[in-house]
C-alpha positions in Angstrom: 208.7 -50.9 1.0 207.8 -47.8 0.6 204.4 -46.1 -0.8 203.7 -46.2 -4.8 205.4 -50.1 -4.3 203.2 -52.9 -6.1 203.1 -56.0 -3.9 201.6 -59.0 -3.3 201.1 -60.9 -0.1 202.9 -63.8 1.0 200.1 -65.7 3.4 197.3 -65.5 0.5 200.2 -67.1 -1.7 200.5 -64.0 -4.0 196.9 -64.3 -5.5 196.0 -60.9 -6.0 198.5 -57.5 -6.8 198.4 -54.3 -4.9 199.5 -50.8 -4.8 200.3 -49.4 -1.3 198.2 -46.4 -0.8 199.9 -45.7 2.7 201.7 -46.7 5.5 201.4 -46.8 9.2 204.3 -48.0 11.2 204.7 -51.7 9.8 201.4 -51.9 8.2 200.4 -51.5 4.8 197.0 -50.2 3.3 196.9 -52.0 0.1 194.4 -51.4 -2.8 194.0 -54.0 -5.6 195.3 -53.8 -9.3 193.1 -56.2 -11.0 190.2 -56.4 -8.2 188.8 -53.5 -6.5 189.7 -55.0 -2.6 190.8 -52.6 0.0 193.0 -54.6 2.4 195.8 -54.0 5.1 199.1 -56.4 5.7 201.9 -56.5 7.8 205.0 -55.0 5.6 207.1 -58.5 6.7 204.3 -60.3 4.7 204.7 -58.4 1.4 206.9 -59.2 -1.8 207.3 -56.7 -4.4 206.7 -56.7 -8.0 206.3 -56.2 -11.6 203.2 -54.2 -12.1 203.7 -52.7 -15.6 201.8 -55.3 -18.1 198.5 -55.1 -15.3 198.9 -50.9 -15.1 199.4 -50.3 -18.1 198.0 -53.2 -20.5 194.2 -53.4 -19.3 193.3 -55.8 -21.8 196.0 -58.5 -20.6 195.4 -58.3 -16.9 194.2 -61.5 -17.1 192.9 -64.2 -19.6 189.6 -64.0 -18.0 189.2 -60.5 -18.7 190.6 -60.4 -21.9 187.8 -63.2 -22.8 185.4 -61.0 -20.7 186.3 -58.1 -22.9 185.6 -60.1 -26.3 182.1 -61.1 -25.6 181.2 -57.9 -24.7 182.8 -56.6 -27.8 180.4 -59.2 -29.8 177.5 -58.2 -27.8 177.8 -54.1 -28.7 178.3 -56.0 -32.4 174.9 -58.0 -32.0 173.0 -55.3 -30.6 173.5 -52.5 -33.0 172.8 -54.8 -35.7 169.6 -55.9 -34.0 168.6 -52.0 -33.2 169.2 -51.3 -37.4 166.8 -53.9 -38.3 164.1 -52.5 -35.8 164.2 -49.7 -38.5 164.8 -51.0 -41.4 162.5 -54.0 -41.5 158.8 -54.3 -43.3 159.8 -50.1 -44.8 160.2 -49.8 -48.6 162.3 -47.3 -47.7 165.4 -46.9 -45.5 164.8 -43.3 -43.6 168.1 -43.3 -42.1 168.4 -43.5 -38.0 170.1 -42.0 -35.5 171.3 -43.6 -32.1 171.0 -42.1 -28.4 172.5 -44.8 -25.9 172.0 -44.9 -22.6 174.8 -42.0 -20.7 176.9 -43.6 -18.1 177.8 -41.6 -14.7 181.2 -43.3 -13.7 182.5 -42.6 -9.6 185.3 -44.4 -9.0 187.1 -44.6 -5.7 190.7 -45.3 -7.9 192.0 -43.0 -10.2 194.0 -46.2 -12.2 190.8 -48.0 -12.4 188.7 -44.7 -13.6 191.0 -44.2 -16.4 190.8 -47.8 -17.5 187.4 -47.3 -17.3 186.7 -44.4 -19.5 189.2 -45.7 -22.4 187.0 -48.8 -22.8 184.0 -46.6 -22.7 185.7 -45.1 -25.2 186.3 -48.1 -27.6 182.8 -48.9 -27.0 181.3 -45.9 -27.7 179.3 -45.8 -24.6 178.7 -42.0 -23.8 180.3 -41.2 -20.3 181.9 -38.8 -18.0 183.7 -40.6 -15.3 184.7 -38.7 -11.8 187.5 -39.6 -9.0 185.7 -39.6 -5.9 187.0 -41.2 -2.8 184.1 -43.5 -1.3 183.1 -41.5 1.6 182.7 -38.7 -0.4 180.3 -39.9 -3.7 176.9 -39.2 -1.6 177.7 -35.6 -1.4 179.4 -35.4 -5.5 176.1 -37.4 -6.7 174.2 -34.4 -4.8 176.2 -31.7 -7.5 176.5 -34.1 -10.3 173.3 -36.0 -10.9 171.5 -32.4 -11.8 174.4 -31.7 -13.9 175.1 -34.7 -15.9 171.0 -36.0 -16.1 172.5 -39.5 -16.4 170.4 -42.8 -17.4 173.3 -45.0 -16.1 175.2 -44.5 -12.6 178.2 -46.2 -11.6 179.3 -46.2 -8.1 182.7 -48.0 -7.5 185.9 -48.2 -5.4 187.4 -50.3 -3.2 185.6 -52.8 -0.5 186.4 -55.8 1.6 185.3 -57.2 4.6 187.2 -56.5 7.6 189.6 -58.7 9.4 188.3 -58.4 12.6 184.3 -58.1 12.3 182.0 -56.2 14.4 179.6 -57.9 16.3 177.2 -57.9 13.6 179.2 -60.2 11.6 179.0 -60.6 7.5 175.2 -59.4 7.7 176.0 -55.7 9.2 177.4 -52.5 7.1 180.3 -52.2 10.1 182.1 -55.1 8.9 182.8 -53.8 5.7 185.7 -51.0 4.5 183.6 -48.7 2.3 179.5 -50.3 2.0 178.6 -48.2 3.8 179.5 -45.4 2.0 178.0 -46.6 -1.0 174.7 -47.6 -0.2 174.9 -43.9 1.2 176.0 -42.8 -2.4 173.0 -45.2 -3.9 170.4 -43.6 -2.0 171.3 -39.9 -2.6 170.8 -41.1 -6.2 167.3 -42.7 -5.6 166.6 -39.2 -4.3 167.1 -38.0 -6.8 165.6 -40.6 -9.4 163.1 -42.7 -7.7 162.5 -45.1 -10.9 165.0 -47.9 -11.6 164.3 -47.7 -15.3 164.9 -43.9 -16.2 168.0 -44.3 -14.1 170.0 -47.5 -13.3 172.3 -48.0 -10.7 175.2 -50.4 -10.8 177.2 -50.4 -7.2 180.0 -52.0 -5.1 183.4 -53.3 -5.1 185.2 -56.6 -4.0 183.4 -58.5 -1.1 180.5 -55.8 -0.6 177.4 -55.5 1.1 175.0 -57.1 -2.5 171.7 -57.3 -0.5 172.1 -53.8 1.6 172.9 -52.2 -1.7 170.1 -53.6 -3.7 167.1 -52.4 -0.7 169.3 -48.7 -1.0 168.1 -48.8 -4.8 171.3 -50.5 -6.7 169.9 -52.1 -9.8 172.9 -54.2 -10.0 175.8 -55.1 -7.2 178.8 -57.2 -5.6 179.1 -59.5 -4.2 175.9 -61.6 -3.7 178.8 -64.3 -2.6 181.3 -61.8 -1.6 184.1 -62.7 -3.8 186.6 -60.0 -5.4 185.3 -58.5 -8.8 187.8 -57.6 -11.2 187.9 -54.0 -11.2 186.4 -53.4 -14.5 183.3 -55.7 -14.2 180.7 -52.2 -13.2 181.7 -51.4 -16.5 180.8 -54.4 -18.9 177.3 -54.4 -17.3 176.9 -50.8 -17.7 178.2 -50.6 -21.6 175.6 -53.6 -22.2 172.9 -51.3 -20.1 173.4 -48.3 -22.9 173.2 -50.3 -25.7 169.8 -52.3 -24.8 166.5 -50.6 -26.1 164.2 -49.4 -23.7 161.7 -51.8 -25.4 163.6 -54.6 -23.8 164.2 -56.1 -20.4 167.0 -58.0 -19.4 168.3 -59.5 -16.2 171.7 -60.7 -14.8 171.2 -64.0 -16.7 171.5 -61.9 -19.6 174.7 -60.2 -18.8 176.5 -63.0 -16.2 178.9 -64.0 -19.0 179.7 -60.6 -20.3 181.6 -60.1 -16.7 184.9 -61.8 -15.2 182.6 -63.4 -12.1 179.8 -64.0 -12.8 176.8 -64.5 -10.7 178.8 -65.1 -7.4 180.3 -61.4 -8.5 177.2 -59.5 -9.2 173.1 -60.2 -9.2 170.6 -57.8 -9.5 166.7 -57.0 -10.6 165.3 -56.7 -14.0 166.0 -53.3 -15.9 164.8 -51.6 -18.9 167.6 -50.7 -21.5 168.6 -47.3 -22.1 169.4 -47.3 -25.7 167.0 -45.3 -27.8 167.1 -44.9 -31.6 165.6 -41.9 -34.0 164.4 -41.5 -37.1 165.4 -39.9 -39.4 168.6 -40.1 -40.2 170.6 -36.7 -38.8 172.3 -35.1 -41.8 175.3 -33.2 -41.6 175.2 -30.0 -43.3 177.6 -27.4 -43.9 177.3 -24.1 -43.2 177.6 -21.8 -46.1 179.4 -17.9 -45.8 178.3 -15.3 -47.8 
């Protein structure tokens, strides 16, 4: 074993695939493939394996996300047709529109994940810069960033789990967890700088974390209210829906449960205003002419 290796581990059955980010003496740091879990093993407990259809195939990591992945695809569908006929309807004449969605900030504590990430953002034409940042240090990017980029939505992901051997706080303290800590700290640096949970939106956490200490930080939406793994691109199906809702509209995680891989056990959150706002007239495109 060595690090770089993709592995899974014997004693959970081989249920989930890692990479091994490091390792100290005959333990393993492990971070997910599919699910954004931070965890540790014993290297006698590991089996190595294939990792190339999950690296470098995103859409067939799993049929779940695949499906996932579809709905959402039908919901951008359903949405820009619904934003069209806000225009066009009851006018004798079609003006022409133009569309501002909501931007997304992306932090993400993997730089496998982050690339996933902003390719789908891509295909969904959801406007986004995306930044590797590992989780202890997104409070202080967000303090350079947030004046930079002006986002409307803020993505603050990594890698999370509960620890092994819990503090004496148990499930309901920040010290049993790898990295919530570090991202409620990242969620209230950017309710510093945006206090209102409409004009900016927050969607935070990882596998197993801290859901109610992130929500009171100012999360709009996070994991894990039942602190399951998330599959590692579910931050991003909420916030694509997010940037194409109009601000005229409100929706809540009812709205968006089936649009992710797990559902309400995965993420919850509070009632939001869309970001998605749309112009009129039509934008022409004109070309410039030389003397």
């Amino acid at each position: 074993m060595r690090q770089g290796d993709f592995v899974t581990r014997k004693s959970y059955g081989g249920d989930v695939m890692f990479k091994i980010e490091r390792i100290d003496q005959l333990k393993a740091i492990l971070r997910g493939v599919d699910y954004r879990l931070l965890a540790d093993a014993p290297l006698v407990d590991l089996t190595l394996t294939n990792p190339a259809e999950a690296i470098d195939h995103p859409r067939s990591s799993s049929p779940e996300f695949r499906e996932s992945l579809r709905r959402l695809a039908v919901s951008q569908v359903q949405l820009q047709e619904k934003n069209q006929l806000s225009v066009t309807h009851n006018q004798k004449v079609n003006p022409g529109y133009f569309e501002v969605p909501g931007k997304v900030l992306h932090l993400d504590g993997d730089p496998t994940y982050l690339r996933k990430s902003m390719q789908l953002y891509g295909e969904l034409r959801v406007p986004a810069e995306g930044f590797y940042i590992p989780e202890s240090q997104m409070a202080d990017a967000l303090h350079r960033l947030l004046p930079q980029i002006k986002p409307d939505i803020v993505v603050i992901t990594g890698h999370d789990g509960i620890l092994k051997h819990r503090k004496a706080t148990g499930p309901s303290g920040l010290a049993s967890y790898k990295n919530s800590q570090n991202f409620v700290n990242a969620v209230q640096i950017a309710r510093q700088y945006e206090r209102n949970r409409d004009a900016m939106i927050i969607v935070a956490g990882a596998c197993q974390s801290h859901f109610e200490a992130l929500l009171r930080a100012g999360a709009n939406f996070a994991s894990s209210p039942a602190r399951i793994l998330i599959h590692a691109l579910d931050p991003l199906c909420i916030a694509a829906k997010l940037s194409y809702t109009s601000v005229k509209e409100t929706i809540s995680m009812l709205d968006i449960m089936d649009l992710t891989v797990t559902g309400l056990d995965g993420l919850g959150g509070v009632e939001t205003r869309g970001s998605y706002r749309m112009g009129v007239p039509g934008i022409q495109q004109h070309t410039e002419e030389h003397v």
